[in-house]
C-alpha positions in Angstrom: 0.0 0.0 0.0 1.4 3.5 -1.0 2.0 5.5 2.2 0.0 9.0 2.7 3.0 11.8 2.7 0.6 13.8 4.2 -0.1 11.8 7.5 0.9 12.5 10.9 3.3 10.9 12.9 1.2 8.0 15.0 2.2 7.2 18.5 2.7 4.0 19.5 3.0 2.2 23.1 5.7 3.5 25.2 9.1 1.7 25.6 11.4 2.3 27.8 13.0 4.3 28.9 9.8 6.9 28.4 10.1 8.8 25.4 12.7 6.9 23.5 12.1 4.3 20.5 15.1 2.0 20.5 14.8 0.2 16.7 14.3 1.5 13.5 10.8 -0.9 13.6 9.8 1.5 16.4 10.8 4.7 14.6 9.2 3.7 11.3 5.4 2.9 13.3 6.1 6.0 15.5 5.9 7.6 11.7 3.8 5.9 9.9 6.3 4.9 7.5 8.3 1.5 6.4 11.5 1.1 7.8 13.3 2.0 4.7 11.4 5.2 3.9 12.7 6.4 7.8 16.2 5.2 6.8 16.3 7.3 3.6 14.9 10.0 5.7 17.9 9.7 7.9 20.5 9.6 5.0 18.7 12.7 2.9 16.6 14.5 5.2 18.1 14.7 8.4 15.7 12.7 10.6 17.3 12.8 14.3 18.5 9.1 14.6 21.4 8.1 17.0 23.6 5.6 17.0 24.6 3.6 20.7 28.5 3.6 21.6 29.6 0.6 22.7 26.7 -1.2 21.5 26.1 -3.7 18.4 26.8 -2.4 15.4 23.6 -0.4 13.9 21.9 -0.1 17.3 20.0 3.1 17.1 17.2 5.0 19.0 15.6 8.2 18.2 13.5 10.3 20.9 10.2 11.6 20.2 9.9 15.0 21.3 12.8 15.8 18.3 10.9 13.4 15.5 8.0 15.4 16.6 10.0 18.8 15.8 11.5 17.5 12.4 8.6 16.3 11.4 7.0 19.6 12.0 9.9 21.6 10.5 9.9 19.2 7.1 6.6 18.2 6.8 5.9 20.7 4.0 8.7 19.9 2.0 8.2 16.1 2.1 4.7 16.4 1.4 4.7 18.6 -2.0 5.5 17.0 -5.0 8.1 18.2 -7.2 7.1 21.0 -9.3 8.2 20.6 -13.1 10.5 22.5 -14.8 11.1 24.6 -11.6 14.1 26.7 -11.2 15.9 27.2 -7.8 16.6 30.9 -6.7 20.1 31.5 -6.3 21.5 31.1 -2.9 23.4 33.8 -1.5 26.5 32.5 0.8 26.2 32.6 4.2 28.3 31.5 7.0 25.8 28.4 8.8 27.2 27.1 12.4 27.3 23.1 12.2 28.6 22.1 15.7 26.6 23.6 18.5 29.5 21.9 21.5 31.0 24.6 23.5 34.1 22.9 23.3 37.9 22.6 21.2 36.9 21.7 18.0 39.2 21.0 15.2 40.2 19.2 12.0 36.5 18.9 10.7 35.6 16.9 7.2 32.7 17.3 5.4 30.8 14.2 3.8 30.4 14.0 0.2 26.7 14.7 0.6 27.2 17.6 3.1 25.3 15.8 5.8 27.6 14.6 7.9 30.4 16.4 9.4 33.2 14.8 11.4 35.8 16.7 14.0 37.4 16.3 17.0 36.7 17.7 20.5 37.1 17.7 24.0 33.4 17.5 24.3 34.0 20.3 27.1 36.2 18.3 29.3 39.0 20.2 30.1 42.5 17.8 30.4 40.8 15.0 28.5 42.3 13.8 25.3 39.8 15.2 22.4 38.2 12.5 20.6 36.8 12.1 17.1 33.2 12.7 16.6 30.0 12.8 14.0 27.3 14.2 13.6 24.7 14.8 11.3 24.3 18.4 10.5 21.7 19.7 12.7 21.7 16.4 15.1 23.3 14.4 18.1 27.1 13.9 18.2 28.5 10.6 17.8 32.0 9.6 19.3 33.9 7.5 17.4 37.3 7.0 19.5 38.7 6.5 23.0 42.6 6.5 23.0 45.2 8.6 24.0 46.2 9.8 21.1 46.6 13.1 18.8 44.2 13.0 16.5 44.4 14.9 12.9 44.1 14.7 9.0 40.1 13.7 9.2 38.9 12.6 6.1 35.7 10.3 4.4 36.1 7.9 2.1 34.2 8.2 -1.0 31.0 6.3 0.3 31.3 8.1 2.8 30.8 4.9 5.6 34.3 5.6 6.8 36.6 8.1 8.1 40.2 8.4 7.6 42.4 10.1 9.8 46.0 9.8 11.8 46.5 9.3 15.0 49.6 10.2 16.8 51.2 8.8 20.2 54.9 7.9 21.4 55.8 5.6 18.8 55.3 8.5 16.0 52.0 8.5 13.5 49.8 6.3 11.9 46.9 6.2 9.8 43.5 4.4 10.5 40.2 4.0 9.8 37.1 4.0 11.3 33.4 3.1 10.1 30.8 6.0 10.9 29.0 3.6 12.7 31.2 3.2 15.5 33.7 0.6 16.1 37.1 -0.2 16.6 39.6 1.5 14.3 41.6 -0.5 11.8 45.5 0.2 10.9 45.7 1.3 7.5 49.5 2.5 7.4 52.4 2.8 10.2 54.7 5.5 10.4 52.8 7.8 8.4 50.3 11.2 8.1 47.7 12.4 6.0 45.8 9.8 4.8 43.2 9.9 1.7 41.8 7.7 -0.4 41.2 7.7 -4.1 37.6 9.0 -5.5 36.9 5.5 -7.2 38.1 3.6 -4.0 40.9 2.2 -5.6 44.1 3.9 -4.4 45.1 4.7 -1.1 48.1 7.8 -0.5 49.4 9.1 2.2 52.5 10.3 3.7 55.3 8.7 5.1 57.1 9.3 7.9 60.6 9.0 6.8 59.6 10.5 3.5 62.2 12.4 2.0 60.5 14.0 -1.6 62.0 14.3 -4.7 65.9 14.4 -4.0 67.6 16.9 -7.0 70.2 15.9 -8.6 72.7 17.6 -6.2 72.1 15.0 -4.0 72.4 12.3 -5.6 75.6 13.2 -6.8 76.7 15.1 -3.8 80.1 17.3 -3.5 79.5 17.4 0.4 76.8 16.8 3.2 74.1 19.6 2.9 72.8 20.4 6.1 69.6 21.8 7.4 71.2 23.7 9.9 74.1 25.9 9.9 76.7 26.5 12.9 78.8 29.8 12.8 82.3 29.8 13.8 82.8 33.3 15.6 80.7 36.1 16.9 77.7 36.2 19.1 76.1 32.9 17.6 79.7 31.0 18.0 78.8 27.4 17.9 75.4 27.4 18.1 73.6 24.9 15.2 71.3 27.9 14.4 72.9 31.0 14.2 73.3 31.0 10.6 69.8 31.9 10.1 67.0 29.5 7.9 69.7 28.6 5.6 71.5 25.3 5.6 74.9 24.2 6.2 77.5 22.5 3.3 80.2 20.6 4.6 82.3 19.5 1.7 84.1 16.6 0.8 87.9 15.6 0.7 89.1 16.0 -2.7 91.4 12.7 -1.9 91.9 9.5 0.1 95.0 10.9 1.5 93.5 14.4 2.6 90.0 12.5 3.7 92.6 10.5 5.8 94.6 12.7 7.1 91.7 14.7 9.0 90.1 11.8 10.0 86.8 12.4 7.8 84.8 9.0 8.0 83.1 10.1 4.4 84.0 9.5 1.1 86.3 11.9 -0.8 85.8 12.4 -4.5 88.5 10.4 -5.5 86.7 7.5 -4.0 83.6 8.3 -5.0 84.0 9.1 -9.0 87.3 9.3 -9.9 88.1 12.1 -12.1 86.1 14.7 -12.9 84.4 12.8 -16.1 83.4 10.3 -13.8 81.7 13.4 -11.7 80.3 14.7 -14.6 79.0 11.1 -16.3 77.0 10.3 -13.1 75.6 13.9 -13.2 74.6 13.6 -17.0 72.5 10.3 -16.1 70.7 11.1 -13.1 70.0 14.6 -14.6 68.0 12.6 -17.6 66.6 10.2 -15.3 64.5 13.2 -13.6 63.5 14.3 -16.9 62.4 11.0 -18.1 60.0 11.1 -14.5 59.1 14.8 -15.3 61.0 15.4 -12.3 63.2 18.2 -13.8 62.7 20.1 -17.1 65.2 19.6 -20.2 66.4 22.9 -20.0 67.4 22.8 -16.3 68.8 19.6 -17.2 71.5 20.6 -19.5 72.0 22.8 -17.1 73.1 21.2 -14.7 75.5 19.0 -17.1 77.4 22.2 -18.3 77.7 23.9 -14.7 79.2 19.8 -13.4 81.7 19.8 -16.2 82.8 23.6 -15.9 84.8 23.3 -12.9 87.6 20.5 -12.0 86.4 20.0 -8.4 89.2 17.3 -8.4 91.9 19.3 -9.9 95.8 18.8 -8.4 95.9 15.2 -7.8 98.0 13.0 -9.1 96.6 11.1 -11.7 96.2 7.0 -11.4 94.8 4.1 -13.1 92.3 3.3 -10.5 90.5 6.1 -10.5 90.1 6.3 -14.3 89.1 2.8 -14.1 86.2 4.2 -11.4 85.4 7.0 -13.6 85.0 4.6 -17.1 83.0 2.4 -14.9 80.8 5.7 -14.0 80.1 6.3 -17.4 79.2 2.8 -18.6 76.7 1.8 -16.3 
C-alpha cells in the first residue's frame, strides 16, 4: 500500500525508557512509515536518529519529542511533489554554524553529501584527550574514539561509511580508519600522516614518515653533506647549530683519500667516490635525464646542470692514477 506523505506521525506504546524508541521498527510505526522510507529519511533529510556507543553495530534510538519537531519543521517539504520544470533561486553564501559543543573543536571533514560532518573535540572536558566525533548536521554527536592519542588529517572515504584520519602517540603517526557507525579502528599504514583515499576507492596515499620527496640531482651526486642547519664559527652565535639563520649548512668533501685521511673524515672523498672529474660529470649527465624522463626536472634545467658539473675541475691537483680512471670509465658505462 502507497504510504500517505501527508499523514501525521502516529504514536505508538511506550518503551522504555519513556520517550525513546530504540529500533528503527519502532521509529518507522512511530511515523507511519516503512523502515526504509525512515532510513532514507535519515540519510537525505536529516531525521534525528542516534547511534549507541559501545553497542552492536547499527543499534539506534531516536527520541520523540525531536521526531515530533523535524517532522514539524519538514513536513511541508516532504509532502509537496516536485514541481516541473522549476528553477531554484540562487542562494546567497552565508556562513551556517554546524557544531553547537562549546568545546575545542578541530580538524573537521565534510561528507560527500554535506550531511555529515566529522571533527574532533574535548566535548568540554577540560584535560581529557579530544576524541573524534560525527554528527549529522543539525543532530546528536556521535563519538567515534577512545585512545590517548593526537588526532588529525580527518577525512571520508568516497562512500562516505568511513573516516580516515592519523593518529599520533609515542611511537610517531599512523593512519587508520574508522566506520561511521562506531567501532574499533583498523591500521591502514604505520609511520605515516595524511591519509586519503582515491575518488573511485581504488588507491590509497598518504604520507610517510621517513619520506624524503623528490631528491635533486645535487644530492644524488653530492660534492658534500648539505645540512639543514648551519653552525657559525665566531661572533655572538659562535657554535650554536642555528645561528646561521634558515639557511642550511655545506660541509664538503675531501678531494682525496690521502686528505680524507689525514683529517680523520669517516666520508668518502671524490676520488673514491668518481674518480676524475668525467666520472663526476658522467653520473651527473645520467641522473639529470633520469628526472626528466620522471618529469622530475625540465630539459632545459637539465643541460644545465651538465654544463655547470663539467665547468669546474672540483678534483683538480691530484695526481693522476689508473684506479681512479678505471672508477670513472665504470661511471660512465653503467
Amino acid at each position: 500500500m502507497a504510504e500517505n506523505p501527508n499523514a501525521q506521525p502516529t504514536p505508538s506504546p511506550a518503551h522504555a525508557p519513556e520517550g525513546r524508541l530504540d529500533s528503527w521498527k519502532e521509529i518507522a510505526a512511530y511515523l507511519g512509515r516503512g523502515i526504509r522510507t525512515v532510513q532514507r529519511w535519515e540519510r537525505e533529510e536529516g531525521l534525528p536518529v542516534h547511534r549507541l556507543a559501545h553497542e552492536k553495530r547499527g543499534s539506534v534510538y531516536a527520541r520523540r519529542e525531536e521526531l515530533a519537531l523535524w517532522w514539524e519543521s519538514r513536513r511541508l517539504t516532504l509532502a509537496a511533489p516536485p514541481t516541473p520544470g522549476a528553477v531554484d533561486a540562487p542562494v546567497a553564501p552565508r556562513l551556517e554554524r554546524v557544531t553547537w559543543t562549546a568545546a575545542l573543536t578541530s580538524w573537521p571533514a565534510l561528507s560527500s553529501d554535506a550531511r555529515l560532518i566529522a571533527y574532533v573535540s574535548d566535548a568540554g572536558q577540560d584535560g581529557t584527550t579530544p576524541q573524534i566525533w560525527i554528527q549529522q548536521i543539525g543532530g546528536a554527536a556521535l563519538r567515534l574514539t577512545n585512545g590517548e592519542r593526537e588526532y588529525s588529517y580527518l577525512s571520508f572515504s568516497p562512500d562516505d561509511t568511513r573516516i580516515i584520519f592519523t593518529a599520533s602517540d609515542d611511537s610517531g603517526p599512523s593512519v587508520y580508519e574508522v566506520t561511521t557507525l562506531g567501532g574499533e579502528p583498523r591500521i591502514l599504514q604505520r609511520g605515516a600522516s595524511r591519509g586519503r583515499i582515491s575518488p573511485d576507492g581504488r588507491w590509497f596515499a598518504c604520507v610517510p614518515l621517513d619520506a624524503v620527496g623528490i631528491r635533486s640531482v645535487l644530492h644524488q651526486v653530492p660534492l658534500g653533506t648539505y645540512l639543514g642547519w648551519n653552525a657559525t664559527a665566531a661572533g655572538f652565535f659562535k657554535g650554536q647549530p642555528c645561528g646561521g639563520g634558515l639557511t642550511g649548512g655545506y660541509i664538503p668533501f675531501a678531494k682525496s683519500k690521502a686528505e680524507r685521511l689525514a683529517s680523520n673524515d669517516p666520508r668518502l672523498s671524490l676520488e673514491e667516490r668518481y674518480g676524475t672529474q668525467a666520472g663526476y660529470g658522467c653520473l651527473v649527465r645520467k641522473v639529470a635525464d633520469r628526472q626528466v624522463s620522471r618529469r622530475f626536472l625540465r630539459r632545459e634545467d637539465a643541460d644545465r646542470l651538465v654544463k655547470e658539473a663539467s665547468a669546474v675541475d672540483n678534483l683538480a691537483g691530484i695526481p693522476d692514477d689508473p684506479a681512479r680512471n678505471a672508477l670513472a670509465e665504470k661511471l660512465c658505462r653503467r
